[in-house]
Chimera marker file (.cmm) of the C-alpha trace (Angstrom):
<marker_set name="trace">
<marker id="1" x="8.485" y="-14.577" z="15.614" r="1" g="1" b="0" radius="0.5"/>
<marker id="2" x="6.589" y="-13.132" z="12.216" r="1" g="1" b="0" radius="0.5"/>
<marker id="3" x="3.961" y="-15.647" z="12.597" r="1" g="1" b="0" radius="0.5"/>
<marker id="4" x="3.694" y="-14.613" z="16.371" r="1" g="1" b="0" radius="0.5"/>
<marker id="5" x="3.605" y="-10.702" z="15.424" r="1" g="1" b="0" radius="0.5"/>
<marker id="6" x="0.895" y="-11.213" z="12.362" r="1" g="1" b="0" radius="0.5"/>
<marker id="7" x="-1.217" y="-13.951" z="13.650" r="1" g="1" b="0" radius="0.5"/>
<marker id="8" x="-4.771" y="-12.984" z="14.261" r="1" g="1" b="0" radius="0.5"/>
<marker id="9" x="-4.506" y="-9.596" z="12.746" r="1" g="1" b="0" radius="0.5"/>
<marker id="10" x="-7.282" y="-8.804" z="10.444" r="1" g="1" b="0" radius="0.5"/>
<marker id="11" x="-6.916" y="-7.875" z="6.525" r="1" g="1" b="0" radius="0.5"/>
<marker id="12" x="-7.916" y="-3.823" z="6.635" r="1" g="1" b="0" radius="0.5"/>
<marker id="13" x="-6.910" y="-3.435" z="2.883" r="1" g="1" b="0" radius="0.5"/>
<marker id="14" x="-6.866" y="-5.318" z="-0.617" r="1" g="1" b="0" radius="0.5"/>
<marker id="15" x="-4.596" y="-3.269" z="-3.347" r="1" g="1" b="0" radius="0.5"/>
<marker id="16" x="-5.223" y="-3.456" z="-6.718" r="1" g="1" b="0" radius="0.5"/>
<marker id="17" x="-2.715" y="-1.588" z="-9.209" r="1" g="1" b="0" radius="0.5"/>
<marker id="18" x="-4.661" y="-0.391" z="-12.031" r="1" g="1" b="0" radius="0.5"/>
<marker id="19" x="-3.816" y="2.217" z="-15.383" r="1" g="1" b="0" radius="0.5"/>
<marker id="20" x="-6.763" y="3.941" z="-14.719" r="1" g="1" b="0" radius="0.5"/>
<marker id="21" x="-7.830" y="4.866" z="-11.046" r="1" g="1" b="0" radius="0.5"/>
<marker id="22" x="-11.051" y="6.670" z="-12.446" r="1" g="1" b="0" radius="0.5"/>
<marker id="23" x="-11.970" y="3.753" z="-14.605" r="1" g="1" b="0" radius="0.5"/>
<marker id="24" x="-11.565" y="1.272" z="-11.691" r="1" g="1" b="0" radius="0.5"/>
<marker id="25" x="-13.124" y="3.151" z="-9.200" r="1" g="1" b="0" radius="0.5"/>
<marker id="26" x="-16.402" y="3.411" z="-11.098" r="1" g="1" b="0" radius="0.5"/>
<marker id="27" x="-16.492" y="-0.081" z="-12.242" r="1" g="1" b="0" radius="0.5"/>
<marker id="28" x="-15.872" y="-1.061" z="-8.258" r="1" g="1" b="0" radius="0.5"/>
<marker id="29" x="-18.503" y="0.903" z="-7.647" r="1" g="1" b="0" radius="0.5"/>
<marker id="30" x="-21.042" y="-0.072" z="-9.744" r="1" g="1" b="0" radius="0.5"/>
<marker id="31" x="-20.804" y="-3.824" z="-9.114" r="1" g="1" b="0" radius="0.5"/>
<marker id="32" x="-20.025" y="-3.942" z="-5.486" r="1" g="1" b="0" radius="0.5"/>
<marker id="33" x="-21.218" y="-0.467" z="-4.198" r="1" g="1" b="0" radius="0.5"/>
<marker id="34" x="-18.009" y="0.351" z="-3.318" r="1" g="1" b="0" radius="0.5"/>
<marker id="35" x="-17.285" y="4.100" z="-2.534" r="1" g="1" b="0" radius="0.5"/>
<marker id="36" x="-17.285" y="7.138" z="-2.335" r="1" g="1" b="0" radius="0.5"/>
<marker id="37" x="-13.052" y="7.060" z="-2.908" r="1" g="1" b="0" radius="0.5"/>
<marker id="38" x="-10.719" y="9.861" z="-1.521" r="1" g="1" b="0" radius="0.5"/>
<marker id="39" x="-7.889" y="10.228" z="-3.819" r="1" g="1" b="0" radius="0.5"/>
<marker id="40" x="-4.246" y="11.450" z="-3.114" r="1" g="1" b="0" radius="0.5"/>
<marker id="41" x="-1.369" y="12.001" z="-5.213" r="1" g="1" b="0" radius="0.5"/>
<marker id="42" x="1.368" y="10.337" z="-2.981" r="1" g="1" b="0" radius="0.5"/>
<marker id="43" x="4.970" y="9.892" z="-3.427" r="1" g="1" b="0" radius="0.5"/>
<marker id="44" x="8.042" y="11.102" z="-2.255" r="1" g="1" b="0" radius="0.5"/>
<marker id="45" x="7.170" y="15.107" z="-2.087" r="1" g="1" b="0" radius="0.5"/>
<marker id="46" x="4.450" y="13.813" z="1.017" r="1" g="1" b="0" radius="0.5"/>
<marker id="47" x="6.303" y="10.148" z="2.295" r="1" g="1" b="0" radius="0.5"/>
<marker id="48" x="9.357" y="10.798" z="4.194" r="1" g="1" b="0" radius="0.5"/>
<marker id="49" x="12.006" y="7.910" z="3.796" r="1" g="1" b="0" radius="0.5"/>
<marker id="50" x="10.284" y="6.246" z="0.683" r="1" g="1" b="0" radius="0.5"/>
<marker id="51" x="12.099" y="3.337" z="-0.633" r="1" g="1" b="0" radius="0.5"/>
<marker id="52" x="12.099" y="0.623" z="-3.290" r="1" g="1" b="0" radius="0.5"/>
<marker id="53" x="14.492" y="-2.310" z="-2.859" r="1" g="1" b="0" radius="0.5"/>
<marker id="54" x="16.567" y="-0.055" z="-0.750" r="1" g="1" b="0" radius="0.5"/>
<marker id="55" x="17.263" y="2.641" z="-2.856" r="1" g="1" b="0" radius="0.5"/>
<marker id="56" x="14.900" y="5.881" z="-2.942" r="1" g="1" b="0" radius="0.5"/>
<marker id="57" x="11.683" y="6.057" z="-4.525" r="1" g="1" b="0" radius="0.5"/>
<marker id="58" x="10.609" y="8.646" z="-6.910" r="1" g="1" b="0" radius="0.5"/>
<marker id="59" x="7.254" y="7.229" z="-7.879" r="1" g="1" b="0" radius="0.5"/>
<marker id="60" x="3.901" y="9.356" z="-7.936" r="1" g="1" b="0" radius="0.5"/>
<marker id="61" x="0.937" y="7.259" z="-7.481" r="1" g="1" b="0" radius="0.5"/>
<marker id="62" x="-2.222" y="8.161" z="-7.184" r="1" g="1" b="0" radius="0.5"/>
<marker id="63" x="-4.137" y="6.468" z="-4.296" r="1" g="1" b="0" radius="0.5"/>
<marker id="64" x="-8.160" y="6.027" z="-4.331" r="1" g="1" b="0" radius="0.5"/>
<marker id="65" x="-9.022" y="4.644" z="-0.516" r="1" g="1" b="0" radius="0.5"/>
<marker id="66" x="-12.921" y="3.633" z="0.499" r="1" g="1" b="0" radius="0.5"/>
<marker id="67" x="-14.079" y="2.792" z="3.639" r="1" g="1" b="0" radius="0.5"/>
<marker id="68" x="-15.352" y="-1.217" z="2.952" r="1" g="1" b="0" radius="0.5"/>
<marker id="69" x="-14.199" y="-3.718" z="4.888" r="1" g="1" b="0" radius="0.5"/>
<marker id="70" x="-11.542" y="-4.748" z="3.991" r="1" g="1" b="0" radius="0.5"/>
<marker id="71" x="-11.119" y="-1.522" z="2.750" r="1" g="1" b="0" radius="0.5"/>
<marker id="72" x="-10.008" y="-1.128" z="-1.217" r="1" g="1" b="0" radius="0.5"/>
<marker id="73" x="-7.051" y="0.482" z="-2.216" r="1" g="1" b="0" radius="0.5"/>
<marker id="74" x="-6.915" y="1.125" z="-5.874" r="1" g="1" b="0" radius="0.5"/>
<marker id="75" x="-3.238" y="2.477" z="-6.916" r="1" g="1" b="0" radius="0.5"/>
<marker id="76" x="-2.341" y="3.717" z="-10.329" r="1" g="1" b="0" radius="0.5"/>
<marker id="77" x="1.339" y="4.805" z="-10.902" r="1" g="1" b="0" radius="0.5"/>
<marker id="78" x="2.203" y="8.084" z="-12.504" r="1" g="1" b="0" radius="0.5"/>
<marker id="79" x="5.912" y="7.981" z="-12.825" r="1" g="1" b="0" radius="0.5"/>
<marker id="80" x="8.844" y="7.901" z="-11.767" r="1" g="1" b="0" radius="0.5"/>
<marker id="81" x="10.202" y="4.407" z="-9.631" r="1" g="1" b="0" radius="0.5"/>
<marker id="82" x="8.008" y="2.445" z="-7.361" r="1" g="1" b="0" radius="0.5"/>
<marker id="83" x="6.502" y="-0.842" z="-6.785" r="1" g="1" b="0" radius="0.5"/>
<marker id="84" x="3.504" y="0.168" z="-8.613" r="1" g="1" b="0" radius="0.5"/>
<marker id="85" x="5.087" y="0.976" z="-11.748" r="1" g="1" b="0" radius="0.5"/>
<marker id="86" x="7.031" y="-2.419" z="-11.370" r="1" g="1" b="0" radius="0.5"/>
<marker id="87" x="3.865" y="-4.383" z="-10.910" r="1" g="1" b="0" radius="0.5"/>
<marker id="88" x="2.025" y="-3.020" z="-14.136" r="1" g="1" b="0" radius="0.5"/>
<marker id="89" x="4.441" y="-3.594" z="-15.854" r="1" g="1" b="0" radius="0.5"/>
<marker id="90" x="5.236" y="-7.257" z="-15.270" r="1" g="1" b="0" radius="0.5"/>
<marker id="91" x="2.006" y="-8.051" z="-13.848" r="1" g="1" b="0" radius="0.5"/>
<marker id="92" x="-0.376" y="-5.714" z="-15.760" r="1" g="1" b="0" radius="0.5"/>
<marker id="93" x="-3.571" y="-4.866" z="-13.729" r="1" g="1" b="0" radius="0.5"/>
<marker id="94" x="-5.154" y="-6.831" z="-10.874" r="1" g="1" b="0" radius="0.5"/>
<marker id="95" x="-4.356" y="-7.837" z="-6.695" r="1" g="1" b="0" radius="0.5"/>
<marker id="96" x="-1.214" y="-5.956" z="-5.510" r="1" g="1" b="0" radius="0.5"/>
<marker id="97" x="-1.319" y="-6.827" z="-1.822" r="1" g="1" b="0" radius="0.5"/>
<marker id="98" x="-2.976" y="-6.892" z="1.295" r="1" g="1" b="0" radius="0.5"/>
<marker id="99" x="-2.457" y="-5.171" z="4.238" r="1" g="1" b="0" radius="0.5"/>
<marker id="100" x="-2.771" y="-5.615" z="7.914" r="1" g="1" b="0" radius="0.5"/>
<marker id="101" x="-2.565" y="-2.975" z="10.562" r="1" g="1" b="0" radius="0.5"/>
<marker id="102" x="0.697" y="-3.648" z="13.337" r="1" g="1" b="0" radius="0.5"/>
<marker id="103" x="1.918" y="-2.212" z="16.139" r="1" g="1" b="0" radius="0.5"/>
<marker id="104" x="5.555" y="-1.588" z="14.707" r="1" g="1" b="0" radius="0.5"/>
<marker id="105" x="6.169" y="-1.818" z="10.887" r="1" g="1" b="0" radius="0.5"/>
<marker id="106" x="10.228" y="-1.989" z="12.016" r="1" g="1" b="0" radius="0.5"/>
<marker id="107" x="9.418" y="-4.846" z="14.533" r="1" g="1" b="0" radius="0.5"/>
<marker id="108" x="7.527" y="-6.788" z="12.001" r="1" g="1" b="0" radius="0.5"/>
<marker id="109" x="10.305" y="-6.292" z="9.715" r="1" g="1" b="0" radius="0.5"/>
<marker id="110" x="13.364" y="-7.040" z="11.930" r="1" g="1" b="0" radius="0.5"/>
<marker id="111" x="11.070" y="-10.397" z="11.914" r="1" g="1" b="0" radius="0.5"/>
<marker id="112" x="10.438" y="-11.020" z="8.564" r="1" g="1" b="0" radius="0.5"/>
<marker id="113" x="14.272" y="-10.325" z="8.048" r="1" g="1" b="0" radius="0.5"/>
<marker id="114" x="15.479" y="-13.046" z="10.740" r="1" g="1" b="0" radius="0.5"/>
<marker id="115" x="12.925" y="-15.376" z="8.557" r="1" g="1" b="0" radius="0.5"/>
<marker id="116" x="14.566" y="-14.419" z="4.985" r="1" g="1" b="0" radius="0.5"/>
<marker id="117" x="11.645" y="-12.474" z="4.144" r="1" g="1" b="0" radius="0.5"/>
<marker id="118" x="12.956" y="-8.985" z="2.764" r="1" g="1" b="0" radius="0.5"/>
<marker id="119" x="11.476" y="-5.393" z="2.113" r="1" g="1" b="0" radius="0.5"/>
<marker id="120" x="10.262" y="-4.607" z="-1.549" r="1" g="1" b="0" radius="0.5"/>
<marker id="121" x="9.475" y="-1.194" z="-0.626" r="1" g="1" b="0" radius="0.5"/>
<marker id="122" x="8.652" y="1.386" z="2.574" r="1" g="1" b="0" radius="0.5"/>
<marker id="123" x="8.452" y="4.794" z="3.387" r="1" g="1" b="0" radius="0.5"/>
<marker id="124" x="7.800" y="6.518" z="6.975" r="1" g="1" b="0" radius="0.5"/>
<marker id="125" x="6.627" y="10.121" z="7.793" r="1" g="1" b="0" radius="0.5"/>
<marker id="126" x="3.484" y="10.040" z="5.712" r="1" g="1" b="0" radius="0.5"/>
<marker id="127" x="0.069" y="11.131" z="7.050" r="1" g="1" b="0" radius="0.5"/>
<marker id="128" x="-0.729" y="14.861" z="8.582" r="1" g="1" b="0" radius="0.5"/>
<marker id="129" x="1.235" y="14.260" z="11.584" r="1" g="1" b="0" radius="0.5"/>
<marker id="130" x="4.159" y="12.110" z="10.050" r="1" g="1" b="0" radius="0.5"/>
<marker id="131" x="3.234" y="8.944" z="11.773" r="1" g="1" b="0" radius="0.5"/>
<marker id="132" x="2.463" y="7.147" z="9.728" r="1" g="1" b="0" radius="0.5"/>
<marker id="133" x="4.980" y="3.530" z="8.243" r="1" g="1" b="0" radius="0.5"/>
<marker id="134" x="4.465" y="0.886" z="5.856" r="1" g="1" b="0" radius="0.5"/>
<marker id="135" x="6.514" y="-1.747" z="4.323" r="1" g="1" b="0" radius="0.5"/>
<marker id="136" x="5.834" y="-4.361" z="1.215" r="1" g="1" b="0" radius="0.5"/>
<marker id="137" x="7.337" y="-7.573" z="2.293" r="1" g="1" b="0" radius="0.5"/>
<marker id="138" x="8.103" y="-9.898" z="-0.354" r="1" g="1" b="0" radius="0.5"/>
<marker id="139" x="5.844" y="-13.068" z="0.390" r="1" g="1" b="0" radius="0.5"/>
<marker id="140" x="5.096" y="-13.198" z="-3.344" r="1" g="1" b="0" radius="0.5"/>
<marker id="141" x="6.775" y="-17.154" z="-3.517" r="1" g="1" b="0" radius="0.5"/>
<marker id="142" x="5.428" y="-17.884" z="0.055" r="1" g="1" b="0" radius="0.5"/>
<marker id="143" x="2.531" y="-16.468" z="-0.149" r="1" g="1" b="0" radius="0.5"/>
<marker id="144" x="1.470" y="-15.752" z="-3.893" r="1" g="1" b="0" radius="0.5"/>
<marker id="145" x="1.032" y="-11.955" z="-3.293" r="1" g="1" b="0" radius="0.5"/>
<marker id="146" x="2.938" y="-8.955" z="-1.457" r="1" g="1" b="0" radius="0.5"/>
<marker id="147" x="1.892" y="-8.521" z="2.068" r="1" g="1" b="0" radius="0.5"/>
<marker id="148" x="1.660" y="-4.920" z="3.502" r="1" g="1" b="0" radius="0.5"/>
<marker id="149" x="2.367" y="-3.901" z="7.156" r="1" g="1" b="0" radius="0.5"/>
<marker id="150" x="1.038" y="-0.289" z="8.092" r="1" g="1" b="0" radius="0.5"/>
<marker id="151" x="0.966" y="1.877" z="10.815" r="1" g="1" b="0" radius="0.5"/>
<marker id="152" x="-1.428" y="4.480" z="9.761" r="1" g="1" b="0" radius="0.5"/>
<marker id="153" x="-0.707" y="7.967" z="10.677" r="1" g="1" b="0" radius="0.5"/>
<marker id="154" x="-3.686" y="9.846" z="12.758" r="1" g="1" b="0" radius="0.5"/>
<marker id="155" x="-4.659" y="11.344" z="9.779" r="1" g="1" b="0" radius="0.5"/>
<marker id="156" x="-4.035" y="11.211" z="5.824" r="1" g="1" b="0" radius="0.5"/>
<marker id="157" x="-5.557" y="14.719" z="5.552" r="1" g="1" b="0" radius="0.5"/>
<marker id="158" x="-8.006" y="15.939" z="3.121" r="1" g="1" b="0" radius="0.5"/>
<marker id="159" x="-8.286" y="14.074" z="-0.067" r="1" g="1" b="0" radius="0.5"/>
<marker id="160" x="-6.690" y="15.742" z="-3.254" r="1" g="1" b="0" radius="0.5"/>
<marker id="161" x="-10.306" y="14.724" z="-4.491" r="1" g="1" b="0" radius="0.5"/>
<marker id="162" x="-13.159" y="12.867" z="-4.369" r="1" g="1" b="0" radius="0.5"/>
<marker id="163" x="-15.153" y="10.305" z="-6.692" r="1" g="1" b="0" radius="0.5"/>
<link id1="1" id2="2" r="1" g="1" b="0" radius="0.2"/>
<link id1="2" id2="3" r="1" g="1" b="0" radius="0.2"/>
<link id1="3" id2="4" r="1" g="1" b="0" radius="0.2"/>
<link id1="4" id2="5" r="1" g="1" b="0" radius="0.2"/>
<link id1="5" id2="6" r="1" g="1" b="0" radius="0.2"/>
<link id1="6" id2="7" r="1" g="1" b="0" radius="0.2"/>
<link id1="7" id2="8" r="1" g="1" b="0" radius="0.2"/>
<link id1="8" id2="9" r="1" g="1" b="0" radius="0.2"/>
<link id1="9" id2="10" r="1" g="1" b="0" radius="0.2"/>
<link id1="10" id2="11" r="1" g="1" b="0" radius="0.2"/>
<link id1="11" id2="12" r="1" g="1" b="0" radius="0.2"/>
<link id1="12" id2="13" r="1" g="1" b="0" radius="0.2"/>
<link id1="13" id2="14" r="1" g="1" b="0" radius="0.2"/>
<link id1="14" id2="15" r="1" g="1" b="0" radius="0.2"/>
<link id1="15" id2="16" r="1" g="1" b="0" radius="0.2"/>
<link id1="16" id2="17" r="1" g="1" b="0" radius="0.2"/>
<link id1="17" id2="18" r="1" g="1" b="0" radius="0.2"/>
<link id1="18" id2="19" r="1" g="1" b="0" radius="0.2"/>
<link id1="19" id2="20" r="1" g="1" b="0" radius="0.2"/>
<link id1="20" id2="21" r="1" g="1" b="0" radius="0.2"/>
<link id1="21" id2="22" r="1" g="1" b="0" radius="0.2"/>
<link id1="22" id2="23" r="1" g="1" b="0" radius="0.2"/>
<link id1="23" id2="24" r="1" g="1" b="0" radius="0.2"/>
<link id1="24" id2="25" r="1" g="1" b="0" radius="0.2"/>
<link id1="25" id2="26" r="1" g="1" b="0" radius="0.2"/>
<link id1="26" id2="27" r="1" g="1" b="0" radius="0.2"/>
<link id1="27" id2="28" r="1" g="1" b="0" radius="0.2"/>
<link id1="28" id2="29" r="1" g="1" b="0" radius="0.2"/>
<link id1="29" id2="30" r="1" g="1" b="0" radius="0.2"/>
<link id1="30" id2="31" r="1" g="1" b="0" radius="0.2"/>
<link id1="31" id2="32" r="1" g="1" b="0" radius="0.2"/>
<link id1="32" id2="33" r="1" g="1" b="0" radius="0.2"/>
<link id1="33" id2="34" r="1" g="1" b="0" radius="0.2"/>
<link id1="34" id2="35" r="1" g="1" b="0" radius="0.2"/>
<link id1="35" id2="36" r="1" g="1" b="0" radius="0.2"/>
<link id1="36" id2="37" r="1" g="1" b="0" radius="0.2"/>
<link id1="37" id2="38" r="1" g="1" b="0" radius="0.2"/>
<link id1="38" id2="39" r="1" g="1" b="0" radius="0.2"/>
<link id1="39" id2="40" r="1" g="1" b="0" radius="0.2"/>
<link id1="40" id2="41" r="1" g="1" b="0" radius="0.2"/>
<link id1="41" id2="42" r="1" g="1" b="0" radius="0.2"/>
<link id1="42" id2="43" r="1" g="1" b="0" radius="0.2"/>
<link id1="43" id2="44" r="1" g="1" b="0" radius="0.2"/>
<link id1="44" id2="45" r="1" g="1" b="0" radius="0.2"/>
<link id1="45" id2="46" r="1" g="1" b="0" radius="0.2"/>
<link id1="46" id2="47" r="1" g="1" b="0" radius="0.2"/>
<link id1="47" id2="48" r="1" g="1" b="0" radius="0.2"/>
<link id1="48" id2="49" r="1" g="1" b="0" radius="0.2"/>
<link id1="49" id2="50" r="1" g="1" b="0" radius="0.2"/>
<link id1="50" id2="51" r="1" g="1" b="0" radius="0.2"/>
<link id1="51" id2="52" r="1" g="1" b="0" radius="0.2"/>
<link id1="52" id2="53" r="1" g="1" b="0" radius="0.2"/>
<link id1="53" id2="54" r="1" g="1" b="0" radius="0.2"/>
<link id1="54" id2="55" r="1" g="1" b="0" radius="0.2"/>
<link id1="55" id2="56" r="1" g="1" b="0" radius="0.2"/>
<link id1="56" id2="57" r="1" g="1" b="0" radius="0.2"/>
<link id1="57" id2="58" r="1" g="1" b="0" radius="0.2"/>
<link id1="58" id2="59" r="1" g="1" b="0" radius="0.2"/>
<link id1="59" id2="60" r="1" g="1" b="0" radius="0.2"/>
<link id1="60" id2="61" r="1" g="1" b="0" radius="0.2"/>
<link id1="61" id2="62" r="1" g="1" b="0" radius="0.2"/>
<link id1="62" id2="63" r="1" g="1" b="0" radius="0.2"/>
<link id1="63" id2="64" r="1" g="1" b="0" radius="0.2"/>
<link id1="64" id2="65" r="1" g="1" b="0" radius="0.2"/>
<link id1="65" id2="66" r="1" g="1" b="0" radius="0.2"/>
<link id1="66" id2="67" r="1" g="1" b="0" radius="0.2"/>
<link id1="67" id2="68" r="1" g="1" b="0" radius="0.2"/>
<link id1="68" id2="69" r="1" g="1" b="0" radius="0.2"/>
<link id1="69" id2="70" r="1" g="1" b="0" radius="0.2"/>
<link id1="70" id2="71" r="1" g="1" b="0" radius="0.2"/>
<link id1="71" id2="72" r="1" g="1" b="0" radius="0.2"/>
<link id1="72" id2="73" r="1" g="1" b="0" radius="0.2"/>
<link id1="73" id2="74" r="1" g="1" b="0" radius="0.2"/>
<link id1="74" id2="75" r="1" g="1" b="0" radius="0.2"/>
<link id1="75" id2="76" r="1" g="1" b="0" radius="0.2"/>
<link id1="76" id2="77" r="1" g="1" b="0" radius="0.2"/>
<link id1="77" id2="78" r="1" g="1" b="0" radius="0.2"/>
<link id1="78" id2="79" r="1" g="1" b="0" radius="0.2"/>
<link id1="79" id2="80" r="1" g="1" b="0" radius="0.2"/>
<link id1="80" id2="81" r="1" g="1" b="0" radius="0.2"/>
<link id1="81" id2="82" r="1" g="1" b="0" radius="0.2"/>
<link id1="82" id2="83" r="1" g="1" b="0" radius="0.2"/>
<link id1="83" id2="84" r="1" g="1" b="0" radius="0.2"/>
<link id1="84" id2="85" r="1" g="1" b="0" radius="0.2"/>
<link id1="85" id2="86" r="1" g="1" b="0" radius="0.2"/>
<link id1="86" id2="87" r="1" g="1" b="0" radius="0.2"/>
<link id1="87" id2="88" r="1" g="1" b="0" radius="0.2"/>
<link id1="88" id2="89" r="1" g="1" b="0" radius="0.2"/>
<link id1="89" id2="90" r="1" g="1" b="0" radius="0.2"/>
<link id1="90" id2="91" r="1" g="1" b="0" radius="0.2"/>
<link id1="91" id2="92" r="1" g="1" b="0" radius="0.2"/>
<link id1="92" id2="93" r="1" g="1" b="0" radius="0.2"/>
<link id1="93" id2="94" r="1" g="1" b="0" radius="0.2"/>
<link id1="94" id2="95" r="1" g="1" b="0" radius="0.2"/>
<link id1="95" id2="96" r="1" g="1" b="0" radius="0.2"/>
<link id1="96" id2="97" r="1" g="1" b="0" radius="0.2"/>
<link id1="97" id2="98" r="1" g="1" b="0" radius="0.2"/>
<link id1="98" id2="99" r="1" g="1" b="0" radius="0.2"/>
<link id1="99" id2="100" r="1" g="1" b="0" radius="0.2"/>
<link id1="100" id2="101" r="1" g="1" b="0" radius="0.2"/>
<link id1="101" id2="102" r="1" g="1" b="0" radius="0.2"/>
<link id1="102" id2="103" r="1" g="1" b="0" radius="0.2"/>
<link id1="103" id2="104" r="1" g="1" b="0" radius="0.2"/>
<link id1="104" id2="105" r="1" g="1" b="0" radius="0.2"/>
<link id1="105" id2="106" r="1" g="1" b="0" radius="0.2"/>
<link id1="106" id2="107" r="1" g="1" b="0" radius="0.2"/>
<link id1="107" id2="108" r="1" g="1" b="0" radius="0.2"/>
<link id1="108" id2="109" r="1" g="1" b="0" radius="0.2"/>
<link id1="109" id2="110" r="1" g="1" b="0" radius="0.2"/>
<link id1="110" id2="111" r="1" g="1" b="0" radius="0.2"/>
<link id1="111" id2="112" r="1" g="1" b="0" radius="0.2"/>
<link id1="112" id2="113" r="1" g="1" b="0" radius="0.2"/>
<link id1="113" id2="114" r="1" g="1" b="0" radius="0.2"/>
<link id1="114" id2="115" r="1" g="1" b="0" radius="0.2"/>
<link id1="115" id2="116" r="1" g="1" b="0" radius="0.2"/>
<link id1="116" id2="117" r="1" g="1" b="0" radius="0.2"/>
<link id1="117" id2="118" r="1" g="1" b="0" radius="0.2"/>
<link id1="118" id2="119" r="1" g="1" b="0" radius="0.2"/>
<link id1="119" id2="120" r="1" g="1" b="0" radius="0.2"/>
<link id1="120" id2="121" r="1" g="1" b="0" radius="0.2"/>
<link id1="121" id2="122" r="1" g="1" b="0" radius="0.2"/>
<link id1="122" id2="123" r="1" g="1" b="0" radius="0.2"/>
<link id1="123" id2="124" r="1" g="1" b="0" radius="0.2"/>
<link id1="124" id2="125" r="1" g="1" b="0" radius="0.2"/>
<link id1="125" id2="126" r="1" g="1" b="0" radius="0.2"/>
<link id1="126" id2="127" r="1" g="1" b="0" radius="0.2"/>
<link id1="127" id2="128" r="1" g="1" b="0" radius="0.2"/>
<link id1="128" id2="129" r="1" g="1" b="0" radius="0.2"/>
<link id1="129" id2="130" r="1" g="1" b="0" radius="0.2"/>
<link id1="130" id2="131" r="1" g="1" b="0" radius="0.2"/>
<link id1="131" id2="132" r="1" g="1" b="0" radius="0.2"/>
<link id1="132" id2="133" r="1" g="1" b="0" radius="0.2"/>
<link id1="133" id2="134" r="1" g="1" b="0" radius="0.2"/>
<link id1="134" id2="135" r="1" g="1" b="0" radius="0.2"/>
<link id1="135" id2="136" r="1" g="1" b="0" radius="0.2"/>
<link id1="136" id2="137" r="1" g="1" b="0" radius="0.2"/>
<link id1="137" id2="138" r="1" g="1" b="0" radius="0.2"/>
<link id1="138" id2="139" r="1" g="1" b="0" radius="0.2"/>
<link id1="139" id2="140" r="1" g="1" b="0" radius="0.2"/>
<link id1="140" id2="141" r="1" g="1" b="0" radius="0.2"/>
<link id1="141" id2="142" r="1" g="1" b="0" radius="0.2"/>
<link id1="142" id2="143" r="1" g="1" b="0" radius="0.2"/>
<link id1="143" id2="144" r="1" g="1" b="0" radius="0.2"/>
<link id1="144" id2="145" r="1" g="1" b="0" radius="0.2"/>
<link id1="145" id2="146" r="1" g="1" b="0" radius="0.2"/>
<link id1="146" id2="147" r="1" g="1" b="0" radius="0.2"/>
<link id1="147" id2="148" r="1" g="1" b="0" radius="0.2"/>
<link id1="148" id2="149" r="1" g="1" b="0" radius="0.2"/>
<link id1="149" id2="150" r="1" g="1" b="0" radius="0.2"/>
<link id1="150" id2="151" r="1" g="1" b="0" radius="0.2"/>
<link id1="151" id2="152" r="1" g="1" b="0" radius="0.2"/>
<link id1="152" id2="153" r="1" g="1" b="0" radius="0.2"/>
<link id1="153" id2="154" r="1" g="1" b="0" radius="0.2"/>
<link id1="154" id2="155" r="1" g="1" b="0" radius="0.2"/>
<link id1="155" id2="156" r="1" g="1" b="0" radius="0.2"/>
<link id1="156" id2="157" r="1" g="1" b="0" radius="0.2"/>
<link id1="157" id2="158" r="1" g="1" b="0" radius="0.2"/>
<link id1="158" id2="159" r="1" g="1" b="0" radius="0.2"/>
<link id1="159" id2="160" r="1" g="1" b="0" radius="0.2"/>
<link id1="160" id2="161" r="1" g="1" b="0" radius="0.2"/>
<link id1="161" id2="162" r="1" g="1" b="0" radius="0.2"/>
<link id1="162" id2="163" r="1" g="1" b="0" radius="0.2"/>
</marker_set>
């Protein structure tokens, strides 16, 4: 059923956690003429329902977005909990995850479940509507990376900033 519900779809987004969004962004866009980047301070006072490994999220990242295709995400985590933080830690900088746009992050992961395939993290109600969903699925051993499921809201609103 997971293979049904993902096959076909495009990659929209490649995530890289970094410790310095600024840095990253610049060095992006001076090799691959990447940007301009809208930045937003996300976490739990803007995500409705954000969790990591079931439990709630406190994490502030901030969030750099362009509009390539695949579009690059660039993530560095400011505190608190989240899968960001985690990944730095262990991982230090580099590919976080891709994502792929679905129809229904729940479907996909009522799926992924029935396969074994759990939720690292999600959160709902993001976006200036409170549409929008995503969930981290954790396909690192199958897969070698974190996969990303996302319903993107209508809109994420006006940047906190821009570089």
């Amino acid at each position: 059923m997971l293979k049904t519900l993902l096959a076909g779809l495009p990659v929209i987004q490649v995530g890289l956690v970094v410790a310095d969004l600024e840095a990253c962004a610049r060095r992006q866009s001076a090799t691959l003429g990447t940007g301009p980047w809208r930045v937003y301070d996300l976490g739990p006072h803007v995500i409705d329902h954000y969790v990591l490994r079931g439990e709630p999220a406190t994490g502030h990242t901030l969030v750099a977005l362009n509009d390539a295709h695949p579009q690059t995400e660039i993530l560095q985590p400011l505190s608190g909990t989240s899968l960001h933080r985690e990944w730095l830690d262990e991982h230090g900088e580099g590919l976080h995850h891709v994502g792929v746009v679905v129809d229904s992050v729940p479907e996909v992961v009522s799926a992924a479940a029935a396969e074994g395939i759990g939720v690292l993290s999600s959160g709902e109600g993001f976006g200036v509507d409170g549409t929008g969903k995503f969930a981290y699925l954790d396909t690192q051993v199958a897969l070698g990376m974190i996969f990303e499921v996302i319903e993107p809201p209508t809109s994420l609103g006006q940047p906190d900033r821009r570089l």
